[in-house]
The first five atom37 places (N, CA, C, CB, O) and aatype in JSON, in Angstrom:
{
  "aatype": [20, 20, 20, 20, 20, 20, 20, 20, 20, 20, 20, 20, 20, 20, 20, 20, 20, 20, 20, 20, 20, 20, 20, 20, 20],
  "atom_mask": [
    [1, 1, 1, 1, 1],
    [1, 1, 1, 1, 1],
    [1, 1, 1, 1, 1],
    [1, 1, 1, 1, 1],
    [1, 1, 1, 1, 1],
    [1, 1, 1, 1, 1],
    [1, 1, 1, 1, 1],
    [1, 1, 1, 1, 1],
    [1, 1, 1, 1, 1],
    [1, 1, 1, 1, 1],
    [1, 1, 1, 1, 1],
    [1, 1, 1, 1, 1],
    [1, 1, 1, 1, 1],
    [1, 1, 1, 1, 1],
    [1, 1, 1, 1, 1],
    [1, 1, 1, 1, 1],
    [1, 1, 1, 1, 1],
    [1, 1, 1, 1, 1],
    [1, 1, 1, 1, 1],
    [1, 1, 1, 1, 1],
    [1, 1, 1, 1, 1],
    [1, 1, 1, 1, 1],
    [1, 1, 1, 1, 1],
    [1, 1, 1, 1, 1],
    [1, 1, 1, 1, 1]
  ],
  "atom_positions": [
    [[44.66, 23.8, -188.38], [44.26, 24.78, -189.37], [42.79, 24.65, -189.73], [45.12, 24.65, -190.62], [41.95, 24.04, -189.06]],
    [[42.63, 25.1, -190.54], [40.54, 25.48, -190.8], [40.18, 24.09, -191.85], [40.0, 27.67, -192.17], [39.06, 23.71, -192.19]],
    [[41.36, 23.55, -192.17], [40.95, 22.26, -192.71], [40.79, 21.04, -192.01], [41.72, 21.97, -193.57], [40.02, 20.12, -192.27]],
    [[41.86, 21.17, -190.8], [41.82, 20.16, -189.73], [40.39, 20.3, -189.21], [42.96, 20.38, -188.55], [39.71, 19.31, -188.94]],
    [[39.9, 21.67, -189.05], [38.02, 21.9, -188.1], [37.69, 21.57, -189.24], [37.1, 23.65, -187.35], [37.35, 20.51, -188.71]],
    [[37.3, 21.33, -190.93], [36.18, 21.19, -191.4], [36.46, 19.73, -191.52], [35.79, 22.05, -192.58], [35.72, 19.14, -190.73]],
    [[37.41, 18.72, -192.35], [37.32, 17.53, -191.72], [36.89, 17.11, -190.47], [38.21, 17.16, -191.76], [36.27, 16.04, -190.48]],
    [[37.07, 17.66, -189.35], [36.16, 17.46, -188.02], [34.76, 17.19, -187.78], [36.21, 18.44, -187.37], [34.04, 16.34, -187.26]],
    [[34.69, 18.36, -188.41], [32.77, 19.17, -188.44], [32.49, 17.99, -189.71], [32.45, 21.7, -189.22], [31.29, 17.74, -189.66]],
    [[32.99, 17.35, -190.59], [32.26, 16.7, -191.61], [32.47, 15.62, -191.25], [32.51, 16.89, -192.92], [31.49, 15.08, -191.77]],
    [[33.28, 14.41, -190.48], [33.27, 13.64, -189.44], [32.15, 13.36, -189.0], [33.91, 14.02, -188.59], [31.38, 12.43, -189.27]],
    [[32.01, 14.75, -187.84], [30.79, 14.55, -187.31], [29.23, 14.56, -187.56], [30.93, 15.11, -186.68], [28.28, 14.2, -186.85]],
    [[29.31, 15.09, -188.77], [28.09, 15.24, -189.53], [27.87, 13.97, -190.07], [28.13, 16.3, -190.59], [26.74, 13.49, -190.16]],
    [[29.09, 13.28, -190.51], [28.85, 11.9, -191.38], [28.9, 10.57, -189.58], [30.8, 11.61, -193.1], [29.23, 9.42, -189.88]],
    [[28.74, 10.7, -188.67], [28.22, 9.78, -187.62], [27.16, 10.35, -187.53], [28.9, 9.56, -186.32], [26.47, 9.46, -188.03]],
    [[26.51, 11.08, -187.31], [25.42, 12.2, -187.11], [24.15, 10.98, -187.88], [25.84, 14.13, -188.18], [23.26, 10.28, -187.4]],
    [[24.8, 11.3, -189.67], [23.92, 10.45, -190.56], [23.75, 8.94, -190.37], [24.39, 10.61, -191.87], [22.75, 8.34, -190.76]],
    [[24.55, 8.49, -189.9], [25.01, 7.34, -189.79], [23.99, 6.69, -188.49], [26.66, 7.45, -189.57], [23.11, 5.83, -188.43]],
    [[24.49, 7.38, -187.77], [23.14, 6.71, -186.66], [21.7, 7.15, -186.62], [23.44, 6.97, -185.15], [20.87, 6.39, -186.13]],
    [[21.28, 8.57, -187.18], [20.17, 8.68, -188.08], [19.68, 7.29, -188.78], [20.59, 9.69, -189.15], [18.63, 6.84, -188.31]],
    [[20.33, 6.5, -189.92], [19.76, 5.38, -190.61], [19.99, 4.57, -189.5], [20.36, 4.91, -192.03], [18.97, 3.87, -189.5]],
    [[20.68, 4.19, -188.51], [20.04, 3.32, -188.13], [18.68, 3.57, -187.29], [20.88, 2.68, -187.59], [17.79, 2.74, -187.08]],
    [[18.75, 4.61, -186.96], [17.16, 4.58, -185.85], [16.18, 4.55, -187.0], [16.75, 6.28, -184.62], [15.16, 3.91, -186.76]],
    [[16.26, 5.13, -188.27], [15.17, 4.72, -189.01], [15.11, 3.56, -189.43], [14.99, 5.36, -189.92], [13.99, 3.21, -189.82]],
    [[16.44, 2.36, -189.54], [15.89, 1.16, -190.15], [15.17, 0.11, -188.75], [17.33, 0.36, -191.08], [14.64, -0.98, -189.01]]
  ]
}
């Protein structure tokens, strides 16, 4: 359902950030 894709899509947004800080630290 459209909640199963936005938990998905916000998943992936939150690894997204996640390895973002590390290339900046």
């Amino acid at each position: 359902g459209v909640r199963q894709v936005v938990e998905i899509f916000w998943q992936m947004t939150k690894d997204k950030e996640v390895a973002g800080d590390k290339v900046n630290a």
